[in-house]
N, C-alpha and C positions, 0 to 999 in steps of 0.2 A: 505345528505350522501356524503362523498367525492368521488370525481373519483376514479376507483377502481386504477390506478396510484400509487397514492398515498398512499395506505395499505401496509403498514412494511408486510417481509414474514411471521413473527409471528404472524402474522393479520390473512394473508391468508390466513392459515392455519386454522385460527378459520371461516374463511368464505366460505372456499371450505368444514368443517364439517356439517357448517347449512346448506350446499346446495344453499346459498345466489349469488352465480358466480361459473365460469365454469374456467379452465383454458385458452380457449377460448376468455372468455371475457375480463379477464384479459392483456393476449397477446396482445388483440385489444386496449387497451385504453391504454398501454406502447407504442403500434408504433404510436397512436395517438398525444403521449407526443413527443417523436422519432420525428415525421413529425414535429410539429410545432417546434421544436426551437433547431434541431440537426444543423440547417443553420447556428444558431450562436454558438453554443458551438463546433462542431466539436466533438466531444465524438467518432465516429464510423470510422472505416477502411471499417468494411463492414455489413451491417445491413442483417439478416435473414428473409425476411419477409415473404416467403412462408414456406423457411423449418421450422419455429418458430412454423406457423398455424398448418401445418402438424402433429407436437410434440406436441401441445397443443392437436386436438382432440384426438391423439392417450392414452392422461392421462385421457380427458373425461371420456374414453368406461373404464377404466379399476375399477374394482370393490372397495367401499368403505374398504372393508376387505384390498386388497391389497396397498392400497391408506396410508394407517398408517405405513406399513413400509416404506414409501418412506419421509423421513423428509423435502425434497425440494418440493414435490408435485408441481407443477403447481409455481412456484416461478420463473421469469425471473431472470434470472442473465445473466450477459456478462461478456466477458474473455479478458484477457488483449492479444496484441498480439503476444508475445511473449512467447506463449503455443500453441501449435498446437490444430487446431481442424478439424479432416478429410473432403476433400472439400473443405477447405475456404484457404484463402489466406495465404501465411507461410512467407510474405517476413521481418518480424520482423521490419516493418519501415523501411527498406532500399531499394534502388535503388538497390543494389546490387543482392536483390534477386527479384527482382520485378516481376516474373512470376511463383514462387514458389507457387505451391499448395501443403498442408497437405497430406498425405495420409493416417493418424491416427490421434485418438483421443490423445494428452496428459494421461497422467495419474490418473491426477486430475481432468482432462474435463471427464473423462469416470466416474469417481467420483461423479461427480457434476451431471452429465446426471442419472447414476444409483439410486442417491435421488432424482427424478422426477422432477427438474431444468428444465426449457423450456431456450436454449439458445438465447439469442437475436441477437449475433454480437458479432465483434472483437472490443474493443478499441482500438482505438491509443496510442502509448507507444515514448517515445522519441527514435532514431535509437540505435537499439540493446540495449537497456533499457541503453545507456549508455551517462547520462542527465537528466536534473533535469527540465527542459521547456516545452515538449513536443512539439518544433515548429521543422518545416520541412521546406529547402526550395519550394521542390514539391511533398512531399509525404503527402499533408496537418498538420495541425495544429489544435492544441487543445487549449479550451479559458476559461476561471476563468468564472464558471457561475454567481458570484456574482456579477463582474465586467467584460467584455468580454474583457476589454481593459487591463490584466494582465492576467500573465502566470497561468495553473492550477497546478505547482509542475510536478516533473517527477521521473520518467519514468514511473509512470501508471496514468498518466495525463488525458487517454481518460478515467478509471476506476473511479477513483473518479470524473471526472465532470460528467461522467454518471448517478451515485448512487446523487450526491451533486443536482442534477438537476430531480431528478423525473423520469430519463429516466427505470432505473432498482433500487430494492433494493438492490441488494447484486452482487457483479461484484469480479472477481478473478483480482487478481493484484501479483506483486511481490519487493521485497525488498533486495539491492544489498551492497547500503551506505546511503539507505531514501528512495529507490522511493516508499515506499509504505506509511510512516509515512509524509512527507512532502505534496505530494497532497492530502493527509487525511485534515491534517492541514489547508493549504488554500482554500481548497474545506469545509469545516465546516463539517467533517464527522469523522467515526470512522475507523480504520484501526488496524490490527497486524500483526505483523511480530514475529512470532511464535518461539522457538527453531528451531535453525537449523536440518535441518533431518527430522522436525515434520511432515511435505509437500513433498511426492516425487517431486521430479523435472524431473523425465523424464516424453519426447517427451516436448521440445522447444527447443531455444536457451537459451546457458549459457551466461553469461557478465565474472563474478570471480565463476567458479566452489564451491570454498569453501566458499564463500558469501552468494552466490544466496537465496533466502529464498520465497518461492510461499507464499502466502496469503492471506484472503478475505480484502476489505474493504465495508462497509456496513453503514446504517444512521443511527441506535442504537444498543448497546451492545448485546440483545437477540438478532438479525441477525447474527451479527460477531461471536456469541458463535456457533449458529448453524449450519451458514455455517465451522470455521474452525474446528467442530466435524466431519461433512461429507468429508470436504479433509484431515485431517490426517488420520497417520497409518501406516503400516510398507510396504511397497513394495521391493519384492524378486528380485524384477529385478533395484533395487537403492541401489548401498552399502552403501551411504549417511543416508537413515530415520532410525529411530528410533524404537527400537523394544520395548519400553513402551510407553504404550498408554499413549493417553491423561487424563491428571487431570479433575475431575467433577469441572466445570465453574460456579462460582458463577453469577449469573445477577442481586441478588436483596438484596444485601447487601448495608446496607444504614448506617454502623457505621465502624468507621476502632478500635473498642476495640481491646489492644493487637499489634495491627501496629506500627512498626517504617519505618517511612518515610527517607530515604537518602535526605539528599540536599548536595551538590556537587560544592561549588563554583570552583573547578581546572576546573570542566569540562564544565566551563559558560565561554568559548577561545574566543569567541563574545559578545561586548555589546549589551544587551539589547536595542530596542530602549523604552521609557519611556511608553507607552502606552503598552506595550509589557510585560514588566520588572511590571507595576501594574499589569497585568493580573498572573506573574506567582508569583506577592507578594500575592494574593487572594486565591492562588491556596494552598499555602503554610499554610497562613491564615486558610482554610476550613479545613485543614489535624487537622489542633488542637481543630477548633471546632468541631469536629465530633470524639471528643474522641482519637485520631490517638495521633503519640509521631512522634514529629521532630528532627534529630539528623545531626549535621555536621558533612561532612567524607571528608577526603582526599582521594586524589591521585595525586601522586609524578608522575613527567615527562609525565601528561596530555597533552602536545603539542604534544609527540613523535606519538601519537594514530593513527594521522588521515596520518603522511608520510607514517608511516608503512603498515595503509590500504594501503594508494595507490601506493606503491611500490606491495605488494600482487595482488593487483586488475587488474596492468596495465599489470604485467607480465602474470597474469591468462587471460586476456582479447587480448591479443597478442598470446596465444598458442593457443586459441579458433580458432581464425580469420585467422592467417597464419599458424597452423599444423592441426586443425579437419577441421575446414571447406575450406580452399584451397582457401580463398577469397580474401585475402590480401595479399601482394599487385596487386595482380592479377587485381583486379578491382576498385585500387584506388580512380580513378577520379571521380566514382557511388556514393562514401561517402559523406556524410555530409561534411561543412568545421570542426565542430566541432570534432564530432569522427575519423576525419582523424587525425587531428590534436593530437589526444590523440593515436591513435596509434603509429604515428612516435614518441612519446616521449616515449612509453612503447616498440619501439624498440629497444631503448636505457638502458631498467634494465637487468643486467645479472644474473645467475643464484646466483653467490654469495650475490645479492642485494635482490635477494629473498629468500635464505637461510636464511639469517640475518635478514630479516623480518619475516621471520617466528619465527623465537629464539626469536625478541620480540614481540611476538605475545603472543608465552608462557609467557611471563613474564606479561605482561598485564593480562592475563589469571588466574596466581594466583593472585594479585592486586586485581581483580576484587571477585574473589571468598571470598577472607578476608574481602575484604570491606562487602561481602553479612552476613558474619558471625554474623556482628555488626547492619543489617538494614536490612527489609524483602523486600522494593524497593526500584532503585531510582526515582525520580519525574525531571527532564533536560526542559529544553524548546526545541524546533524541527527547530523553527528558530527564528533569530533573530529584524527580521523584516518582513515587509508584502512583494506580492511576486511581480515580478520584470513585467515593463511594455512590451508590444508584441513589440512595437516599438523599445526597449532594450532589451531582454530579458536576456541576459547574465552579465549585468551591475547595481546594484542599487543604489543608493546616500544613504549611511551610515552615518550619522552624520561629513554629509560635503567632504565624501570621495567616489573615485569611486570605488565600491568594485562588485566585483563577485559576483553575487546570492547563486552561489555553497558554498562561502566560509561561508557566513550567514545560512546554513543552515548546509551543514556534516560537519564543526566542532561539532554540535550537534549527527549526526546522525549515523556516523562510526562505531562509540566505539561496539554496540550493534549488527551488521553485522560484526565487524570485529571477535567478542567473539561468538556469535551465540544466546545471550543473545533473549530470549522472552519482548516484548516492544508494547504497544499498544499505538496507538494515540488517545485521546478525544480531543473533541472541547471544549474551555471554555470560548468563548467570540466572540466578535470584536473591531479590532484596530480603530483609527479614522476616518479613509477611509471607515469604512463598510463592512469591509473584516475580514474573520474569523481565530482567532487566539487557535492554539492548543499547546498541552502539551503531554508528554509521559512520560511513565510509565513502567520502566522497572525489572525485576527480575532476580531471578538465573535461571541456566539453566534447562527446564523442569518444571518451576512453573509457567503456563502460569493461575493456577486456584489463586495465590496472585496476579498476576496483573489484572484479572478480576476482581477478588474482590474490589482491591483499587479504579480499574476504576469505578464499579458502585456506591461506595461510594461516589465520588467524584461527580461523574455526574448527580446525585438525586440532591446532595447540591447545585451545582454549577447549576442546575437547566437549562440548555438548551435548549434553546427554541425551536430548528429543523425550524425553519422556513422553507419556500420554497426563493432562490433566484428570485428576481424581474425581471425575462429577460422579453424582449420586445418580447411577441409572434407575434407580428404585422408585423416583419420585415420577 
């Protein structure tokens, strides 16, 4: 029998009905995983481990009868940091806030606690979710559990190496321009980033206001269905969500009959590198053996995508920091070099550069919508190569060239945060290093039950092994 660790929440759920474990037990053999090998992944800010115990027996005592409504039942999860949870730490990864306690629950953590979730801990997030690395110079660092010597993706770097590592199955994350689809991807896990709205987002910190998009990532599709049924929904107090519920989530669809698949060369702005580029010709490959129809679609002034995000992103990211929160430049010298650095340049967009990005936002916006007309999803790669080493993290050797990590990766990943587009990540391999290479899957807005569907198609065929990464528990 495996360590109870190890049991998908959809597991546990069948194991806490035979009476088989406790959520208790459970608890205890996640902080167990937690102890042995948080040393080297870094995954946590701050681990729970009395008030965890505490919420575990308190789901104990409470009655079978009542036990069925709670869909999370006794299922650890942990929460990126960048959502508050009352109590714990609030400083978003930064120095700047670094004595900041919550004083409520999030929205979605009140969410996630009301379907009987046992929280674990905070993950570490890149500062103010704004980064794709997860490294800190002093607020520690988060590490590829596949490889400890490469970045886990960011900005919910500590979320997916948590899930990716045995530590929790299902961990709340969020997605801005990838942080949620990207350490999906290098972390070998699954992730969504839902329609926008679908996720209240109050109680955290914003990065881009109209970006922002909360959601789970998890180690197979029935988690990720489950957990993002339990955090959407309409909340009264977010003029942003959504007052149609969610689509019934396929998970066990194993044919794509009737599917047209988008393939999208405008929007491939980065060479594949060749290990990379087999994986997403395979992926392509499976869509037609599995009954699916492939169709090529344009889109015209594909490059324009990703400036326009970040003219939107930098200016939203700048109102945040120096008009809501009063902290910039107040508390300069506290930041990151990186996030500093990107605010001084988003001090620089003025309201007419953000006007104008917004006019072609709309225009993207129908683009995208015609293209949907003709294709029920796209299929993109997430990134272009594998993820950048701790020793560089910002830097990777591109086919001979020194390129950015960032740029390898949201020219993929924008398009679908900047539209509000529903987009899930699967795992569909590994590169030659041993390191795990993903794909995404994106729809129209509100069709988050076609891209479930495609995914579990795809992910039956494409057959994924879930392994566990090989860390060294020894050290």
């Amino acid at each position: 029998m495996p360590a109870l660790w190890q049991y998908s929440a959809f597991e546990l759920r069948k194991i806490y009905q035979a009476k088989s474990a406790t959520p208790v037990e459970v608890v205890e053999s996640c902080f167990d995983r937690i102890s042995l090998i948080e040393g080297q992944v870094g995954a946590f800010r701050e681990v729970f481990y009395e008030q965890a115990i505490v919420d575990a027996q308190q789901l104990s005592a409470i009655s079978q009868e009542f036990r069925s409504s709670m869909p999370l039942y006794g299922v650890p999860v942990a929460i990126k940091e960048l959502f508050d949870v009352k109590d714990a730490s609030g400083c978003y990864g930064s120095e700047v806030l670094d004595n900041r306690i919550a004083t409520s629950d999030a929205e979605v953590v009140r969410r996630i606690r009301s379907a009987g979730a046992v929280i674990m801990g905070m993950t570490r997030a890149h500062e103010f979710g704004w980064g794709i690395t997860t490294q800190h110079r002093s607020k520690g660092s988060t590490f590829n559990p596949w490889n400890v010597d490469r970045v886990p993706g960011g900005s919910s770097g500590g979320s997916a190496a948590a899930v990716a590592a045995g530590m929790v199955p299902i961990a709340l994350a969020s997605d801005t321009g990838g942080s949620i689809r990207i350490p999906a991807a290098v972390c070998g896990i699954y992730g969504i980033k839902p329609t926008y709205g679908r996720i209240p987002k109050r109680g955290g910190v914003s990065l881009a206001p109209s970006m922002d998009h909360p959601g789970p990532v998890a180690r197979n599709l029935e988690d990720l269905a489950l957990a993002l049924r339990v955090m959407s929904g309409f909340d009264s107090d977010d003029a942003t969500t959504l007052t149609e519920p969610l689509p019934t989530l396929d998970v066990d669809s194993t044919d794509l009959a009737n599917v047209t698949v988008g393939q999208c060369p405008d929007l491939h702005l980065r060479k594949l590198a060749p290990d990379y580029q087999e994986h997403f010709d395979r992926v392509i490959q499976c869509v037609a053996a599995n009954m699916g129809r492939v169709k090529e679609v344009t889109m015209g002034e594909a490059g324009q995508i990703r400036p326009t995000f970040a003219t939107i992103q930098m200016a939203e990211a700048y109102h945040v920091h120096a008009c809501e929160m009063k902290i910039y430049p107040l508390h300069e010298e506290k930041y990151g070099k990186d996030v500093l650095g990107r605010l001084i340049q988003a001090s620089k967009v003025s309201l007419s550069d953000y006007l104008k990005a917004n006019r072609e936002r709309v225009k993207f916006a129908r683009a995208f919508d015609s293209l949907f007309e003709t294709v029920d999803v796209l299929i993109t790669p997430i990134t272009a190569a594998g993820p950048s080493t701790i020793g560089s993290p910002d830097i990777v050797d591109h086919y001979g060239a020194q390129t950015e990590f960032r740029d390898i990766c949201m020219d993929y990943t924008v398009p679908q945060d900047l539209l509000g587009l529903p987009t899930c990540a699967i795992p569909v391999g590994f590169d030659r290093e041993g390191l795990p290479v993903g794909i995404q899957i994106t729809g129209p807005k509100k069709r988050e039950d076609i891209v479930f569907r495609v995914a579990s198609a795809l992910s039956k065929a494409l057959d994924w092994p879930n392994d566990w990464p090989l860390i060294n528990s020894s050290s």
